[in-house]
C-alpha positions in Angstrom: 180.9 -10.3 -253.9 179.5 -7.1 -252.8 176.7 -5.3 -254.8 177.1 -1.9 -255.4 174.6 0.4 -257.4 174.6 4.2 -258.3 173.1 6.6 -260.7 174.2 7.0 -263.8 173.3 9.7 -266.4 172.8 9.3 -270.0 176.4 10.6 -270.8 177.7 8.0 -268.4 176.0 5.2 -270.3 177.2 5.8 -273.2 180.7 5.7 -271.8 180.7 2.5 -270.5 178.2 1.5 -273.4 181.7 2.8 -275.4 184.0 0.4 -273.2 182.3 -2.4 -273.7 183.7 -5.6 -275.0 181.5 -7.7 -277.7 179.6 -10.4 -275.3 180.6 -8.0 -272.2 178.1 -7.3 -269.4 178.1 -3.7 -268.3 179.1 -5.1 -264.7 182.5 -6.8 -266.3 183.1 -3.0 -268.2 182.7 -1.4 -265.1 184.6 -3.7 -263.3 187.5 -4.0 -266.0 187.6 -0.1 -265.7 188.1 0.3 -262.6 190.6 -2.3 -262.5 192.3 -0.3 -265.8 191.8 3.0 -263.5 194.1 1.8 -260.9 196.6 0.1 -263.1 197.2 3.9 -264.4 197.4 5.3 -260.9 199.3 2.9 -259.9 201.6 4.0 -263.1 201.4 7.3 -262.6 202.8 7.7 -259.4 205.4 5.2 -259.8 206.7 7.8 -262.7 206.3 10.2 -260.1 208.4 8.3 -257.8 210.8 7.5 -260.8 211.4 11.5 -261.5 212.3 12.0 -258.0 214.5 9.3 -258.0 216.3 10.3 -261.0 217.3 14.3 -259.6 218.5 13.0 -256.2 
């Protein structure tokens, strides 16, 4: 598993202080949101796709 680290402001702790499940470590929030992030991309453009399907 790769490591990655970055700065994060005090706003930005709170966020994922906000995600966080009881007994979660701020690595699994971050980790589960990213994964959640792409999950709604991922929906969002097949939507997209879907609404473009539906006027041709």
């Amino acid at each position: 598993m790769a490591l990655v680290s970055f700065r994060c402001d005090a706003d930005t702790l709170a966020l994922i202080a906000s995600l966080a499940r009881e007994g979660e470590t701020r690595s699994d929030t971050i980790r589960r949101a990213l994964h959640d992030a792409a999950r709604l991309r991922q929906r969002d453009q097949m939507q997209a796709e879907s609404r473009v399907l539906e006027l041709d």
